[in-house]
C-alpha positions in Angstrom: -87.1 -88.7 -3.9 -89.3 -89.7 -0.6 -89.7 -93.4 -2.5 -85.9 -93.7 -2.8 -85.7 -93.1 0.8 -87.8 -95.1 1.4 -86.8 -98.3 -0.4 -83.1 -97.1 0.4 -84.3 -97.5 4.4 -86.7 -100.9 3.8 -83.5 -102.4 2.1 -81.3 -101.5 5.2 -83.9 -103.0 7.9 -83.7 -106.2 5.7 -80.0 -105.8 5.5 -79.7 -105.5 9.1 -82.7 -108.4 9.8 -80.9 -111.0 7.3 -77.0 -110.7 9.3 -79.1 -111.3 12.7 -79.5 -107.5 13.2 -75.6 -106.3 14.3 -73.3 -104.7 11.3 -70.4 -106.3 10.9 -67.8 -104.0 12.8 -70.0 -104.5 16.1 -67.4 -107.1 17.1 -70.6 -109.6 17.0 -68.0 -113.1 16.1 -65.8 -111.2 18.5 -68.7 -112.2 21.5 -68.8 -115.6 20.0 -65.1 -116.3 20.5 -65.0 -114.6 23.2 -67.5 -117.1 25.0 -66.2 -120.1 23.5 -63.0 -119.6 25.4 -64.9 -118.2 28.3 -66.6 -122.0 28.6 -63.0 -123.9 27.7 -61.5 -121.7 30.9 -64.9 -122.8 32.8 -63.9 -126.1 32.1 -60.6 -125.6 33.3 -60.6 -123.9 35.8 -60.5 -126.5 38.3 -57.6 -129.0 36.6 -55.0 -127.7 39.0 -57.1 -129.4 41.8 -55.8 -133.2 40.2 -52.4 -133.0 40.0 -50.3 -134.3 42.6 -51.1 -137.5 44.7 -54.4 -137.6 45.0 -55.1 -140.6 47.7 -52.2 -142.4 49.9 -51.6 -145.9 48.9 -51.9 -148.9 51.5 -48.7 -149.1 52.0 -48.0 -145.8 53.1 -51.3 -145.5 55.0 -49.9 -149.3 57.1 -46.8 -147.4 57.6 -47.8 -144.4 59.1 -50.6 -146.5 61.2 -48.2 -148.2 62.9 -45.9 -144.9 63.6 -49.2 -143.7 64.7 -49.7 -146.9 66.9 -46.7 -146.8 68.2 -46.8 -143.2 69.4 -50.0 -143.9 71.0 -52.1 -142.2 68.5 -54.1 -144.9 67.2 -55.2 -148.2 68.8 -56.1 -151.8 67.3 -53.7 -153.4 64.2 -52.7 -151.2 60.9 -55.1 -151.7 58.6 -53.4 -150.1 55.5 -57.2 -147.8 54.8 -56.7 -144.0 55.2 -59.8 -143.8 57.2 -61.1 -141.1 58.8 -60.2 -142.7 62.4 -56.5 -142.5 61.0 -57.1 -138.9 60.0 -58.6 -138.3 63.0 -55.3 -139.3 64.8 -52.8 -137.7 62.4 -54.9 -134.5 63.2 -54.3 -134.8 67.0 -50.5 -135.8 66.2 -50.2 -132.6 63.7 -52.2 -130.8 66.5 -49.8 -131.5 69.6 -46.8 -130.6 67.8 -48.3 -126.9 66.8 -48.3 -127.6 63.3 -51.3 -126.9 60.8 -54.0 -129.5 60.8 -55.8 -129.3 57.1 -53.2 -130.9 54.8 -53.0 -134.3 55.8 -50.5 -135.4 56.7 -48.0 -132.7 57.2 -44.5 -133.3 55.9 -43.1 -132.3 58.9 -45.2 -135.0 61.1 -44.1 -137.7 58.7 -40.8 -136.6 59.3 -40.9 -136.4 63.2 -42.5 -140.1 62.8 -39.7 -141.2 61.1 -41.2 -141.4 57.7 -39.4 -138.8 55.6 -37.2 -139.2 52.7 -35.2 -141.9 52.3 -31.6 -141.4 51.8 -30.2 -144.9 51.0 -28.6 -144.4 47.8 -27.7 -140.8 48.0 -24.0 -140.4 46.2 -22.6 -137.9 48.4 -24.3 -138.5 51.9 -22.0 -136.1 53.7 -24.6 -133.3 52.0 -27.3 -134.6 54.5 -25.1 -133.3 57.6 -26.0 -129.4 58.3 -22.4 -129.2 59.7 -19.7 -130.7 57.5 -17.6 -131.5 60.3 -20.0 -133.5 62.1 -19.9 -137.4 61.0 -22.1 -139.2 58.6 -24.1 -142.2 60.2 -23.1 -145.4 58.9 -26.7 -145.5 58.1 -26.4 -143.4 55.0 -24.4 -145.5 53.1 -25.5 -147.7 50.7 -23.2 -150.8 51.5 -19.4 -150.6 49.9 -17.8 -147.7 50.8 -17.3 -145.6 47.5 -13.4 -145.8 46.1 
């Protein structure tokens, strides 16, 4: 009887050393998963920072230089580099018209510099106007007046 235990409780311990020493329903593939999807998240987990535009292009950097420049911003010629002395001056812009300085540059200042959306082509330009009675500037049309 004691040997039967006893072979009974050697055959368990080499059960348990042969699987890596967890039974089964310990949820030991469950940890395995569990940090395999724990390193795909880590890996992740900072994609969200990429989307969007990521730098401004030298065209648009020339453009707002020379709004810049000509609102007395920024000295010299346009050079068409977002540099830090053109962040520099787009802060102080964003800065005198009380609006937040981090994002560079704020929609609003671009706006206010006359650099916002274009409206060209727009099919119905009386939706621009916030009052419907108020004229449309010849300016929002594309060319031939629509039939």
């Amino acid at each position: 009887m004691r040997s039967s235990r006893l072979i009974s409780g050697v055959s368990v311990v080499l059960l348990l050393a042969l699987c890596g020493g967890t039974p089964a329903f310990a949820g030991g593939h469950k940890a395995a998963s569990a940090s395999k999807s724990h390193k795909r998240s880590f890996l992740r987990r900072g994609a969200w920072k990429h989307h969007g535009q990521q730098k401004i292009d030298a065209d648009r950097a020339r453009d707002i230089q020379t709004a810049l420049i000509r609102e007395k911003y920024l000295d010299g010629e346009p050079s068409g580099v977002w540099d830090q002395r053109t962040k520099d001056a787009m802060t102080r812009y964003q800065e005198d018209h009380g609006w937040q300085t981090k994002s560079l540059p704020d929609a609003r200042a671009l706006i206010q510099l006359g650099l916002g959306p274009k409206h060209e082509n727009l099919i119905n330009p009386a939706s621009l106007s916030p009052n419907p009675n108020e004229p449309v500037p010849a300016s929002a049309f594309s060319g031939r007046p629509l039939k």
